[in-house]
N, C-alpha and C positions, 0 to 999 in steps of 0.2 A: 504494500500500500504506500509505501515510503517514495517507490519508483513512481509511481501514481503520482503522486502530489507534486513530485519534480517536476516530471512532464509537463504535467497541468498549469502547474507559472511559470514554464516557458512558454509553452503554446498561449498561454494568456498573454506574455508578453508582447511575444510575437503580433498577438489579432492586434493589441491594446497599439502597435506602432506602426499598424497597416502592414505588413508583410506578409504575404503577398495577395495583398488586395481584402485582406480577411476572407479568404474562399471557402467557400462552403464545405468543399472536403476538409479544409485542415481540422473544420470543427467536428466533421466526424470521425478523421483519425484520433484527435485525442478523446473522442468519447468513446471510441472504439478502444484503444489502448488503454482507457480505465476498465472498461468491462474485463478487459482482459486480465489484467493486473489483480482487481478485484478479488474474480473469480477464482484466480491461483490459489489466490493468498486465502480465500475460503475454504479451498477443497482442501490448502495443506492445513488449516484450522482444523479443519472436520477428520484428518487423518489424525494428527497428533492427538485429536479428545477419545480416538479409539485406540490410542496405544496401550496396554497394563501399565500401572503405576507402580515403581518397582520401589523397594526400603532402600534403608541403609545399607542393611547386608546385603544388598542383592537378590532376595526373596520378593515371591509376588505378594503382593499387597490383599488383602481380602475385603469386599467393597461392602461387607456383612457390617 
């Protein structure tokens, strides 16, 4: 999401100075490259809350 928000105030910068012409694509490249972004950054959320939660010692944890 980090890369996201980069992007995003550059490509802002960018429209905010006219470059180049404010075109309609730029604005959907960067909405398109947040979906994108987003989306990663979700699916590896959603992978990591299904990992086991291991101890200290390295045992599995019991969610009881």
């Amino acid at each position: 999401m980090f890369a996201s928000g980069i992007v995003a105030l550059i490509v802002g910068f960018l429209i905010l100075f006219g470059w180049p012409d404010t075109a309609n694509w730029l604005l959907g490249l960067e909405l398109g490259f947040n979906f994108l972004t987003t989306g990663v950054a979700l699916i590896l959320l959603g992978r990591a809350l299904q990992d086991p939660v291991l101890s200290a010692s390295g045992t599995m944890m019991s969610s009881k």
